[in-house]
PQR file of N, CA, C, O and H, with PARSE charges and radii, in Angstrom:
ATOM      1  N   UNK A   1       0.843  -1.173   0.000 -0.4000 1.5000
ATOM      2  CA  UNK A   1       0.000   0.000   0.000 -0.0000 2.0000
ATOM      3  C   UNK A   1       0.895   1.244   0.000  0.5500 1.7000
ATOM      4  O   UNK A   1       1.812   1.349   0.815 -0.5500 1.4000
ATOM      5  N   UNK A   2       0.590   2.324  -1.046 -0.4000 1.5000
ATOM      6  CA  UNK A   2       1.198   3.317  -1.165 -0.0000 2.0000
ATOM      7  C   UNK A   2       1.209   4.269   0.395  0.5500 1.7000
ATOM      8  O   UNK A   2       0.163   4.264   1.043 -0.5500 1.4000
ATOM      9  H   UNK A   2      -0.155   2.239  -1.707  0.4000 1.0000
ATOM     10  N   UNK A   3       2.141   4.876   0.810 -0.4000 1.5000
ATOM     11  CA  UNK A   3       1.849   5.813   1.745 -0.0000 2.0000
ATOM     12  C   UNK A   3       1.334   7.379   1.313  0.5500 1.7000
ATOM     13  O   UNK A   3       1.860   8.197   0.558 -0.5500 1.4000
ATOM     14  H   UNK A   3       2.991   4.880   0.283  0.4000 1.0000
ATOM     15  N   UNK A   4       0.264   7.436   1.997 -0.4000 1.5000
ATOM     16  CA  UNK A   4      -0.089   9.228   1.645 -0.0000 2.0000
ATOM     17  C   UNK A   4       0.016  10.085   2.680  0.5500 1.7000
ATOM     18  O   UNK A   4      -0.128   9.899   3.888 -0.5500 1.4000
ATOM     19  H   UNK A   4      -0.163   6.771   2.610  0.4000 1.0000
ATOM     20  N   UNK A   5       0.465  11.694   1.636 -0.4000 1.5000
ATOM     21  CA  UNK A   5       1.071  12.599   2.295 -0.0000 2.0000
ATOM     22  C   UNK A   5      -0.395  13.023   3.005  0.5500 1.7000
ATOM     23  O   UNK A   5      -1.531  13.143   2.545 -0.5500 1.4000
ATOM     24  H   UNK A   5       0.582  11.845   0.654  0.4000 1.0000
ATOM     25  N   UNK A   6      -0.036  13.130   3.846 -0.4000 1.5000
ATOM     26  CA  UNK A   6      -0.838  13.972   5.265 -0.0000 2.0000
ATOM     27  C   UNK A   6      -0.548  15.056   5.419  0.5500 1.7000
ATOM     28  O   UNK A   6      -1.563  15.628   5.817 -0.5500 1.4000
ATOM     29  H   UNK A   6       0.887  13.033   4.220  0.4000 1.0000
ATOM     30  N   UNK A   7       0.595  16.023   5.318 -0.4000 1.5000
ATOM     31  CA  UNK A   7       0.737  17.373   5.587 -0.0000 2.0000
ATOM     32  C   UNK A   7       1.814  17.847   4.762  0.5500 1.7000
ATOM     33  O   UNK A   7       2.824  17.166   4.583 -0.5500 1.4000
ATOM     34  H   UNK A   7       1.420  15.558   4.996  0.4000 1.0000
ATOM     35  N   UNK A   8       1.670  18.831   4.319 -0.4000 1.5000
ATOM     36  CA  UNK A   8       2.379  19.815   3.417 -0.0000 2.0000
ATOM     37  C   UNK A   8       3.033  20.927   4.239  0.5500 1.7000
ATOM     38  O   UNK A   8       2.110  21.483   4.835 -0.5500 1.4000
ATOM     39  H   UNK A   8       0.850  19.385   4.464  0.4000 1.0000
ATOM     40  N   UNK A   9       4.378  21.602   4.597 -0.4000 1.5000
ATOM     41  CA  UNK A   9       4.517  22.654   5.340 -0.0000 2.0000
ATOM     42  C   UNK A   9       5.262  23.687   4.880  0.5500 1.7000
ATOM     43  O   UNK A   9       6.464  23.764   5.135 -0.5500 1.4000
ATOM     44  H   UNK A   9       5.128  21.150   4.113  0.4000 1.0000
ATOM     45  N   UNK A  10       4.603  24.602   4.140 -0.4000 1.5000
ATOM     46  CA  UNK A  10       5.450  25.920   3.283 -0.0000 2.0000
ATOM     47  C   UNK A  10       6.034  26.423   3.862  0.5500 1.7000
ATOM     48  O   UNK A  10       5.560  26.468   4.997 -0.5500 1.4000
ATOM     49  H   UNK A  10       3.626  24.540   3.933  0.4000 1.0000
ATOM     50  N   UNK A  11       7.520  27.244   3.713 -0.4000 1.5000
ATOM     51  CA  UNK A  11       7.940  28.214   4.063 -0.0000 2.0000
ATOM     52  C   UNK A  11       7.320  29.803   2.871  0.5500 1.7000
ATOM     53  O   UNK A  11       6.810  29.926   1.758 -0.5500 1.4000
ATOM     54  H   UNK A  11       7.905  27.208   2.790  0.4000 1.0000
ATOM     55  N   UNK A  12       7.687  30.529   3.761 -0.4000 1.5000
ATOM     56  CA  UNK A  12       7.377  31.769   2.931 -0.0000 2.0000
ATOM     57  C   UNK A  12       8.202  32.273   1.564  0.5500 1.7000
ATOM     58  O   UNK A  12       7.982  32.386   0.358 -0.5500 1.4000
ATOM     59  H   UNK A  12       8.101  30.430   4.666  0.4000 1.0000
ATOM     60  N   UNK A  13       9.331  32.512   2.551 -0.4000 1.5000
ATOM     61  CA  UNK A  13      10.385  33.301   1.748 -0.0000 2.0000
ATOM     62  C   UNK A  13      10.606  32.302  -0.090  0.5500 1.7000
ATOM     63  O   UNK A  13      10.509  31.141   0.308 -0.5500 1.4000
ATOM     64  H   UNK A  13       9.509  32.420   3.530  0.4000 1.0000
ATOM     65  N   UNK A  14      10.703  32.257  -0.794 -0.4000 1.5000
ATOM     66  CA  UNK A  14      11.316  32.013  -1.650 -0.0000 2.0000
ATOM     67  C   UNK A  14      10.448  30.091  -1.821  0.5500 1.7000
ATOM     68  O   UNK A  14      10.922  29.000  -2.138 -0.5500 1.4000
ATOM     69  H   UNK A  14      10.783  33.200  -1.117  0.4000 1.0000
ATOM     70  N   UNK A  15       9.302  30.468  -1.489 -0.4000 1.5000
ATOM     71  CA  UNK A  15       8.391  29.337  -1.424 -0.0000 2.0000
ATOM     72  C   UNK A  15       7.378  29.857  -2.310  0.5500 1.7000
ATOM     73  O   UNK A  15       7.271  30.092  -3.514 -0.5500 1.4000
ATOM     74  H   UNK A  15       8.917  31.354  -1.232  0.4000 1.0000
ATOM     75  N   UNK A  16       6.464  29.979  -0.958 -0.4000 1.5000
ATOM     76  CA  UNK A  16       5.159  31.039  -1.018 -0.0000 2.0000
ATOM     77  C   UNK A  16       5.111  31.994  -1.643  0.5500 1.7000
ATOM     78  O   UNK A  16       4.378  32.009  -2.631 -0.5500 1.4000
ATOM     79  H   UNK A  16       6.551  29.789   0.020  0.4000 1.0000
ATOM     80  N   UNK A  17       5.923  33.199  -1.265 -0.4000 1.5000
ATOM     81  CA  UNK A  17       5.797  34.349  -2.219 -0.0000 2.0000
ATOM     82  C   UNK A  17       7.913  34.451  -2.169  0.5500 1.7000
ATOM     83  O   UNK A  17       8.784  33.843  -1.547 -0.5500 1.4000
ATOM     84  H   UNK A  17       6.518  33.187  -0.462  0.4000 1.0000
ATOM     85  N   UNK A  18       7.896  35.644  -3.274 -0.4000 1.5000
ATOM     86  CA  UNK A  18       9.773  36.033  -3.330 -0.0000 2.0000
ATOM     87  C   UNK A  18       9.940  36.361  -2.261  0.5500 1.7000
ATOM     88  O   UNK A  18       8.994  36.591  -1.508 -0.5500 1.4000
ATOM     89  H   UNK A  18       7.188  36.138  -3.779  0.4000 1.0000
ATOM     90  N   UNK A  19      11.328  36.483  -1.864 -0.4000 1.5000
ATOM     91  CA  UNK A  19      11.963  36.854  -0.403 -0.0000 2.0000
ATOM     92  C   UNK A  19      11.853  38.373  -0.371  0.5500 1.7000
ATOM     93  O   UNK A  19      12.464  39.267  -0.957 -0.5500 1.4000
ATOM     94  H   UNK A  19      12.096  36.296  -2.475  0.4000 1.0000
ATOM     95  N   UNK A  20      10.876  38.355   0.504 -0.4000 1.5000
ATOM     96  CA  UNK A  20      10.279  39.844   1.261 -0.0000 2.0000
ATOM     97  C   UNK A  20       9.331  40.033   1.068  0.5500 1.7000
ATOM     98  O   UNK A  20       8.848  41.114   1.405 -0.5500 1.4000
ATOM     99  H   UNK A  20      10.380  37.629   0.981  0.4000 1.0000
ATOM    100  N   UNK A  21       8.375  38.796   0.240 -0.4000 1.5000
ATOM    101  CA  UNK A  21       7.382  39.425  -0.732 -0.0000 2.0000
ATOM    102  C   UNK A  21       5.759  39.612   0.353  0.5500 1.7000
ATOM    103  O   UNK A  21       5.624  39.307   1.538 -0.5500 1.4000
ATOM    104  H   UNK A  21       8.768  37.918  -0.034  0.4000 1.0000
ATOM    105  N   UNK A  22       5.079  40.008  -0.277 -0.4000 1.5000
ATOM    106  CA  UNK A  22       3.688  39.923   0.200 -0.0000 2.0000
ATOM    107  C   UNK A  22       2.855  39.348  -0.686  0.5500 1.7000
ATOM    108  O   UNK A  22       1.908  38.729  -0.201 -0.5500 1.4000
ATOM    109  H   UNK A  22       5.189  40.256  -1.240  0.4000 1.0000
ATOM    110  N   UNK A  23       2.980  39.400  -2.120 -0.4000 1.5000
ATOM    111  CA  UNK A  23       1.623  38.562  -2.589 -0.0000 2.0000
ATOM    112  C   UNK A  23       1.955  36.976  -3.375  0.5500 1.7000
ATOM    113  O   UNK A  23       2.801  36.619  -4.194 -0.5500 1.4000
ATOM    114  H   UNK A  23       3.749  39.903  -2.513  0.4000 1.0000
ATOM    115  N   UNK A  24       0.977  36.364  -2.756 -0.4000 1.5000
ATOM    116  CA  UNK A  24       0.551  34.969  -3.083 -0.0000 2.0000
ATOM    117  C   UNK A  24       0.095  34.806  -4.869  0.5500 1.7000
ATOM    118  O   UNK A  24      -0.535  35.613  -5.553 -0.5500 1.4000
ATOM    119  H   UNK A  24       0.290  36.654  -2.090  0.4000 1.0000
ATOM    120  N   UNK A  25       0.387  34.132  -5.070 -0.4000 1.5000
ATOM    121  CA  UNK A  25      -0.237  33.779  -6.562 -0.0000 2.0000
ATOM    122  C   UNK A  25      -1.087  32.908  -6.616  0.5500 1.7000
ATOM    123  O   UNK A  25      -1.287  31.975  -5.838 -0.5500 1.4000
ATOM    124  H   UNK A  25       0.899  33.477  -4.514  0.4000 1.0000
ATOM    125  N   UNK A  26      -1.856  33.329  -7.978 -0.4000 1.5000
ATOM    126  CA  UNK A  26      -3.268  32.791  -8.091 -0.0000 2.0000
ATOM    127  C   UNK A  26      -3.013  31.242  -8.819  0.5500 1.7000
ATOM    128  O   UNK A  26      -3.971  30.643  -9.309 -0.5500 1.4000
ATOM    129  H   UNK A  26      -1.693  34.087  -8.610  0.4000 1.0000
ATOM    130  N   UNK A  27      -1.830  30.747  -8.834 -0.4000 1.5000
ATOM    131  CA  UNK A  27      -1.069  29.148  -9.174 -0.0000 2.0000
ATOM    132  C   UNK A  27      -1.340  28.600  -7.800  0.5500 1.7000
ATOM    133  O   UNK A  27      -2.222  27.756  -7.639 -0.5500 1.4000
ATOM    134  H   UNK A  27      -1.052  31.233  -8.435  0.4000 1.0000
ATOM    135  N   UNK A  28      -0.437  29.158  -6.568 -0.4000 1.5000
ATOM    136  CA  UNK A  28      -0.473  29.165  -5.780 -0.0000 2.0000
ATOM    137  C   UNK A  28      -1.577  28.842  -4.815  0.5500 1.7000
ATOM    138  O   UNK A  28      -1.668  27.769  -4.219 -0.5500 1.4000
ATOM    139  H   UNK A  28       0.279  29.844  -6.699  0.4000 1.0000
ATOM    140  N   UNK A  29      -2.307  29.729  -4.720 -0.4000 1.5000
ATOM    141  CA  UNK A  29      -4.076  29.176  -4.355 -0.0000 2.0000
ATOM    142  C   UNK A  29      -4.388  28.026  -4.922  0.5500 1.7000
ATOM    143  O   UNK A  29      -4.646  27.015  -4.268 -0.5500 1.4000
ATOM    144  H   UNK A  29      -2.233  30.601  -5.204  0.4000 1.0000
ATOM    145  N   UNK A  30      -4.388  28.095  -6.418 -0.4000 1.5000
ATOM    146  CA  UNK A  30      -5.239  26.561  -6.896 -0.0000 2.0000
ATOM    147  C   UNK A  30      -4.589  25.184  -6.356  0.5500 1.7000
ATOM    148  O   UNK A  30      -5.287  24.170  -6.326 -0.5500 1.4000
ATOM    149  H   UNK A  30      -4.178  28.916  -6.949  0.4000 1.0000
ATOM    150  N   UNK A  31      -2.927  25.156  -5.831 -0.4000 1.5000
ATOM    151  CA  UNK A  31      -2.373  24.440  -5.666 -0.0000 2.0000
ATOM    152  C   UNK A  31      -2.519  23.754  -4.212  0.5500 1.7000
ATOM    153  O   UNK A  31      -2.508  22.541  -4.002 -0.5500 1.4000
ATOM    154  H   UNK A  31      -2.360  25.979  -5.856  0.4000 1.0000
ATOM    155  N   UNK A  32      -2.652  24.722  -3.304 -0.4000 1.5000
ATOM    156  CA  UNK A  32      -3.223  24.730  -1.447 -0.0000 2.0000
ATOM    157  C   UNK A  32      -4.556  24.332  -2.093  0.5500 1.7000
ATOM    158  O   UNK A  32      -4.372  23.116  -2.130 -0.5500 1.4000
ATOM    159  H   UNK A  32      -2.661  25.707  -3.474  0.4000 1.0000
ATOM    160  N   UNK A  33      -5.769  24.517  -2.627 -0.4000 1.5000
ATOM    161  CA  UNK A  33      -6.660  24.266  -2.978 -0.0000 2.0000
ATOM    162  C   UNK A  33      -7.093  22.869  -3.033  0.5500 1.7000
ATOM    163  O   UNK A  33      -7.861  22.287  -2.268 -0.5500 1.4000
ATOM    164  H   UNK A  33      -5.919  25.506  -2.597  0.4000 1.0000
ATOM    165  N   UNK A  34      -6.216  22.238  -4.496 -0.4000 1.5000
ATOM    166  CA  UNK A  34      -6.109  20.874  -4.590 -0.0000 2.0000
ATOM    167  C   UNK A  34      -5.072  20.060  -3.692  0.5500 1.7000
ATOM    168  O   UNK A  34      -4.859  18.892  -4.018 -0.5500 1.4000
ATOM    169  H   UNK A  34      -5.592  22.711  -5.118  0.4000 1.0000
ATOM    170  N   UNK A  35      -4.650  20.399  -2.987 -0.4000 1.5000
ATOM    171  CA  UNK A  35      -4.515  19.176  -1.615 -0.0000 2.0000
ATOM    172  C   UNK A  35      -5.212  19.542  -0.749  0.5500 1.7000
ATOM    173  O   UNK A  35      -5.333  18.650   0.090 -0.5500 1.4000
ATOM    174  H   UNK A  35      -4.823  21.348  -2.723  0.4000 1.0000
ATOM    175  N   UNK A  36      -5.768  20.449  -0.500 -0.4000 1.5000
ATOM    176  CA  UNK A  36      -6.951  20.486   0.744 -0.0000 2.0000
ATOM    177  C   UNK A  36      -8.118  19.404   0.375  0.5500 1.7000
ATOM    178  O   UNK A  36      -8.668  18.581   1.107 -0.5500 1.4000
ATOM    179  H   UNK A  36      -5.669  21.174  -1.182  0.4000 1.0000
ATOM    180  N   UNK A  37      -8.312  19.697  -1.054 -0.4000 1.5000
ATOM    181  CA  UNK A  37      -9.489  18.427  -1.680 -0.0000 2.0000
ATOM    182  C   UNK A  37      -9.148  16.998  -1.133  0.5500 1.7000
ATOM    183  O   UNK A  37      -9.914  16.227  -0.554 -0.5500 1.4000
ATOM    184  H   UNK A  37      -7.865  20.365  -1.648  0.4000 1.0000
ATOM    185  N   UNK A  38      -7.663  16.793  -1.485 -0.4000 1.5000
ATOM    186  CA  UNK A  38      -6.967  15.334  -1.551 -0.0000 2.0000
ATOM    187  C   UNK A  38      -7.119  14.996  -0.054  0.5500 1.7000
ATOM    188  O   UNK A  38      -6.969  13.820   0.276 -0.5500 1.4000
ATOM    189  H   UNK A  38      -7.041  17.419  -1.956  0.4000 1.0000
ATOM    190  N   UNK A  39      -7.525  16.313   1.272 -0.4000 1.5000
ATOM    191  CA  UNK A  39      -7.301  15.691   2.784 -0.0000 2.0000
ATOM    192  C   UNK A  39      -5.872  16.075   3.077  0.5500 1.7000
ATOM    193  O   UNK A  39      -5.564  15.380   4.045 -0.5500 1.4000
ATOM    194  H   UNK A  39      -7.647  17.268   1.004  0.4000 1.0000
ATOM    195  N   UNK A  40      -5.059  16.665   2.811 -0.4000 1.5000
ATOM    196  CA  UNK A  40      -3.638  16.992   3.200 -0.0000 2.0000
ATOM    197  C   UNK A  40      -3.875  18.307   3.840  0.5500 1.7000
ATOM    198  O   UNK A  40      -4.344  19.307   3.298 -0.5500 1.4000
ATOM    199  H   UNK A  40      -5.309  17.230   2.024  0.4000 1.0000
ATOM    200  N   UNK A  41      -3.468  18.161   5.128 -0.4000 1.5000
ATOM    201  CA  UNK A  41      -3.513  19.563   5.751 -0.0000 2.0000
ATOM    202  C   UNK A  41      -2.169  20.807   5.170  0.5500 1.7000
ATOM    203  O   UNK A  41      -1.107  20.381   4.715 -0.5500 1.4000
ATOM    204  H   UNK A  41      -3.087  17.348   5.568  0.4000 1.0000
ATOM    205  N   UNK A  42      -2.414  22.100   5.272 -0.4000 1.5000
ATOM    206  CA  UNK A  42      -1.306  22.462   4.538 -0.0000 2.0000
ATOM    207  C   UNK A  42      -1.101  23.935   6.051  0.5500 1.7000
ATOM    208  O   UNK A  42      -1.867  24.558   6.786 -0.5500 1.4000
ATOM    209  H   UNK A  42      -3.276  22.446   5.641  0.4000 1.0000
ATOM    210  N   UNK A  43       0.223  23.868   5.837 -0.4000 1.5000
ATOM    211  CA  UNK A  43       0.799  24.657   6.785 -0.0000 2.0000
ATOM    212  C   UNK A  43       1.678  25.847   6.802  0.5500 1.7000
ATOM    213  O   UNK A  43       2.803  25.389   6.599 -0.5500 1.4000
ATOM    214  H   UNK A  43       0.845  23.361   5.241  0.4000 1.0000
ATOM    215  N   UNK A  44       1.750  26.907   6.913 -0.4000 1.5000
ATOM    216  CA  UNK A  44       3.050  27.859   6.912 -0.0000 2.0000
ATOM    217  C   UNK A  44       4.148  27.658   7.946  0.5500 1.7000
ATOM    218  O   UNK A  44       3.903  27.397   9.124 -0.5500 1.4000
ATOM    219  H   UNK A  44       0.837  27.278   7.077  0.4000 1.0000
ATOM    220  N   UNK A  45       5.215  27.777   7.507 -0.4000 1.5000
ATOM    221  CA  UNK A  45       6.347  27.381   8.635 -0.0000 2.0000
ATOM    222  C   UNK A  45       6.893  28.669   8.195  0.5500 1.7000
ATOM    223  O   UNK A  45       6.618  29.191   7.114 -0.5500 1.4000
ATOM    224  H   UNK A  45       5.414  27.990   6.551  0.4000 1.0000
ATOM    225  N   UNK A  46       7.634  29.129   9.031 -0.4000 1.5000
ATOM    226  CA  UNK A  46       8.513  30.463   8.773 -0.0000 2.0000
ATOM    227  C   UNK A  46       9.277  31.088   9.551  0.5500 1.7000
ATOM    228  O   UNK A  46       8.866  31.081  10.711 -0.5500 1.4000
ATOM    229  H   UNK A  46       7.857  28.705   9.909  0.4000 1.0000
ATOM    230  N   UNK A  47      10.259  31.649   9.380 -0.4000 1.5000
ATOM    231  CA  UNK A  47      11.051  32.857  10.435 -0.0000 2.0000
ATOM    232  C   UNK A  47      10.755  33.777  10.115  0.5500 1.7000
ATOM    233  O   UNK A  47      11.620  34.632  10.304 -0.5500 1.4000
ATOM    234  H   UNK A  47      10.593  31.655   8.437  0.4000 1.0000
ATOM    235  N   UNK A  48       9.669  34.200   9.564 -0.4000 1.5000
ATOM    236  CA  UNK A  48       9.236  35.956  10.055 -0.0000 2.0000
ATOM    237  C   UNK A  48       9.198  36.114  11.031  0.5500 1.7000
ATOM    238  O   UNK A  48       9.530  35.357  11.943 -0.5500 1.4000
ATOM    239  H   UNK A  48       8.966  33.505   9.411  0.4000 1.0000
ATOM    240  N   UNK A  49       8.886  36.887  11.060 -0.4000 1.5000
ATOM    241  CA  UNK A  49       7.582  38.110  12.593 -0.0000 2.0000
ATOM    242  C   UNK A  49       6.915  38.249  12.267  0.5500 1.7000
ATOM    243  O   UNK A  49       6.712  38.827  11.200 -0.5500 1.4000
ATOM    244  H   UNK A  49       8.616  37.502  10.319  0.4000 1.0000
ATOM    245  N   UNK A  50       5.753  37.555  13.394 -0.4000 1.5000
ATOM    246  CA  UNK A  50       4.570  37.615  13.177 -0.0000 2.0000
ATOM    247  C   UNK A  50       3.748  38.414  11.944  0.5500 1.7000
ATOM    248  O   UNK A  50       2.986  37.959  11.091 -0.5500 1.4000
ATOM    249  H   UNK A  50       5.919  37.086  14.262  0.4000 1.0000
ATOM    250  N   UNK A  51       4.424  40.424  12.310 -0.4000 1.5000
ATOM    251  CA  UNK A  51       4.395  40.861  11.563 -0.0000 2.0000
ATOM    252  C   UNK A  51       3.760  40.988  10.272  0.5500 1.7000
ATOM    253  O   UNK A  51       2.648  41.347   9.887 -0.5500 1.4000
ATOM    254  H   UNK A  51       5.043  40.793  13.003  0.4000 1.0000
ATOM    255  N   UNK A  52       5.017  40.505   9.625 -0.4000 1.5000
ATOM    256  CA  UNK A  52       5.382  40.603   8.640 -0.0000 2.0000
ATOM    257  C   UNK A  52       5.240  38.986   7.662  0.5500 1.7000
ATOM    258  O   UNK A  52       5.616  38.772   6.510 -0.5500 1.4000
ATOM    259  H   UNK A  52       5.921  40.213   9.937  0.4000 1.0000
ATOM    260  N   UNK A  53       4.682  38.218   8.464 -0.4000 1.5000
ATOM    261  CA  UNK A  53       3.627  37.270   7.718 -0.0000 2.0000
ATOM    262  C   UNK A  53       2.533  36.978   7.870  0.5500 1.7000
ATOM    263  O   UNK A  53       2.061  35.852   7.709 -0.5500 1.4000
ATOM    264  H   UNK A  53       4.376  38.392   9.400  0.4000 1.0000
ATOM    265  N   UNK A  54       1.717  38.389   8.353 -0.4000 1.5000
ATOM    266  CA  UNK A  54       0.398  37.595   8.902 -0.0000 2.0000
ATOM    267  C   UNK A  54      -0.846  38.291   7.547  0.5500 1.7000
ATOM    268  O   UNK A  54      -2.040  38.017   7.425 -0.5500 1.4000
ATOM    269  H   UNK A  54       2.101  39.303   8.483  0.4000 1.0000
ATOM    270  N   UNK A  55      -0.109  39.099   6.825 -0.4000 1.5000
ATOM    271  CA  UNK A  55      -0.774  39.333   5.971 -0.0000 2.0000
ATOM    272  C   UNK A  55      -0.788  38.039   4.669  0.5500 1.7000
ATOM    273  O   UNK A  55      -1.671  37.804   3.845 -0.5500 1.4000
ATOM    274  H   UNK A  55       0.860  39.322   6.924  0.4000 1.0000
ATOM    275  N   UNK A  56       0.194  37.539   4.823 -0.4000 1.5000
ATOM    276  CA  UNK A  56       0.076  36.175   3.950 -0.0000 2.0000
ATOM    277  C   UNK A  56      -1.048  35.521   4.373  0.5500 1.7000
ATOM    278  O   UNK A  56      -2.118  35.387   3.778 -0.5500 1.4000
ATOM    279  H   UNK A  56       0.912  37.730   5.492  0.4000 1.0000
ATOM    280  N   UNK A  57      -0.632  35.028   5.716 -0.4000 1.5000
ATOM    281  CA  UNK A  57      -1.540  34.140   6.310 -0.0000 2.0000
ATOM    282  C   UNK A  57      -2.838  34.103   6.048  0.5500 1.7000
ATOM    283  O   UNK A  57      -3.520  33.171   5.620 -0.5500 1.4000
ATOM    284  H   UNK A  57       0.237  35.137   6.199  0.4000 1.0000
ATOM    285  N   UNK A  58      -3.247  35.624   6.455 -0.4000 1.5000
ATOM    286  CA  UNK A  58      -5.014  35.810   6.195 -0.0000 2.0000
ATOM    287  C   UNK A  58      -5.053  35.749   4.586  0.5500 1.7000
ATOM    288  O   UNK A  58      -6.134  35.505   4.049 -0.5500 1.4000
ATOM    289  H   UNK A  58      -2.693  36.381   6.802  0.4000 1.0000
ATOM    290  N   UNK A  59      -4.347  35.881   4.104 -0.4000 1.5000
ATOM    291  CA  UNK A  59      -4.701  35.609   2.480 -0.0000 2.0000
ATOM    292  C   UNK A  59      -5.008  34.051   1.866  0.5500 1.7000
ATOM    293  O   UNK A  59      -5.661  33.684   0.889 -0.5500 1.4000
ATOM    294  H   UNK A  59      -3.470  36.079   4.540  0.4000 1.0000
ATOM    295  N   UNK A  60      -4.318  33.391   2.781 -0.4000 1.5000
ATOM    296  CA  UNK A  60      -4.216  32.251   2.588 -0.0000 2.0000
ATOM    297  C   UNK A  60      -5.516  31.771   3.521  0.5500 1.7000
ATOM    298  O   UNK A  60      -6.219  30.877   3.051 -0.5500 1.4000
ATOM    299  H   UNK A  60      -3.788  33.690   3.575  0.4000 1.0000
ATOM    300  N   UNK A  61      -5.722  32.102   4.295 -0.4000 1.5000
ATOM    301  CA  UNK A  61      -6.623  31.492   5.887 -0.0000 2.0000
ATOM    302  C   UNK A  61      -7.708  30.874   4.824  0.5500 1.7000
ATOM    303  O   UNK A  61      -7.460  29.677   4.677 -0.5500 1.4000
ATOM    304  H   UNK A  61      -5.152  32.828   4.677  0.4000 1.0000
ATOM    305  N   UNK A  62      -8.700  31.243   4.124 -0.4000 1.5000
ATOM    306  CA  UNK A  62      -9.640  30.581   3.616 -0.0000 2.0000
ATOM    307  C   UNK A  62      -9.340  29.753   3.161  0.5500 1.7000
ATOM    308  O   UNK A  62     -10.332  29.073   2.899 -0.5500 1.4000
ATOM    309  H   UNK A  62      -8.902  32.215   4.243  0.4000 1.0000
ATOM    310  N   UNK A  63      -8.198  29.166   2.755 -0.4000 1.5000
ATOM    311  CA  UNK A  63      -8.211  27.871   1.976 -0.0000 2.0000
ATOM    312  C   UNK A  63      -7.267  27.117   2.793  0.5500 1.7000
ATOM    313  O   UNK A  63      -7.227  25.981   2.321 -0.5500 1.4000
ATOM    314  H   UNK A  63      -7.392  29.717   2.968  0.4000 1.0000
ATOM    315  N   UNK A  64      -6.680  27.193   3.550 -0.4000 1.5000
ATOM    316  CA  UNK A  64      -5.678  26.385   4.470 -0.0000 2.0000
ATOM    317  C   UNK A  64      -6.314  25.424   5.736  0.5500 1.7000
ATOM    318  O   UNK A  64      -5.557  24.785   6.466 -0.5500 1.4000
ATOM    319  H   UNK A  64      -6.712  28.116   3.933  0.4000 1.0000
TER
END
């Protein structure tokens, strides 16, 4: 039996968006999208401050 992924955990920088960046792409969404379908929880991991990733976050919050 194949094993399935259960959790996905992004970093920001040079992941999610470019290093420093603030906006998410609309690839991006469809992609958190279709593993949320599949049951894979998906996660931000990061060394920001709070800050300075929480505007990602809420961008992301509806589909995560």
């Amino acid at each position: 039996m194949a094993e399935q992924i259960k959790l996905v955990a992004l970093d920001l920088d040079g992941t999610l968006v470019e290093h420093g960046g603030k906006v998410v792409t609309p690839r991006l969404i469809e992609a958190v999208k279709e593993a949320k379908k599949q049951e894979v929880d998906v996660v931000i991991a990061t060394g920001r401050h709070r800050t300075t990733s929480l505007s990602i976050a809420e961008t992301l919050e509806s589909i995560i």
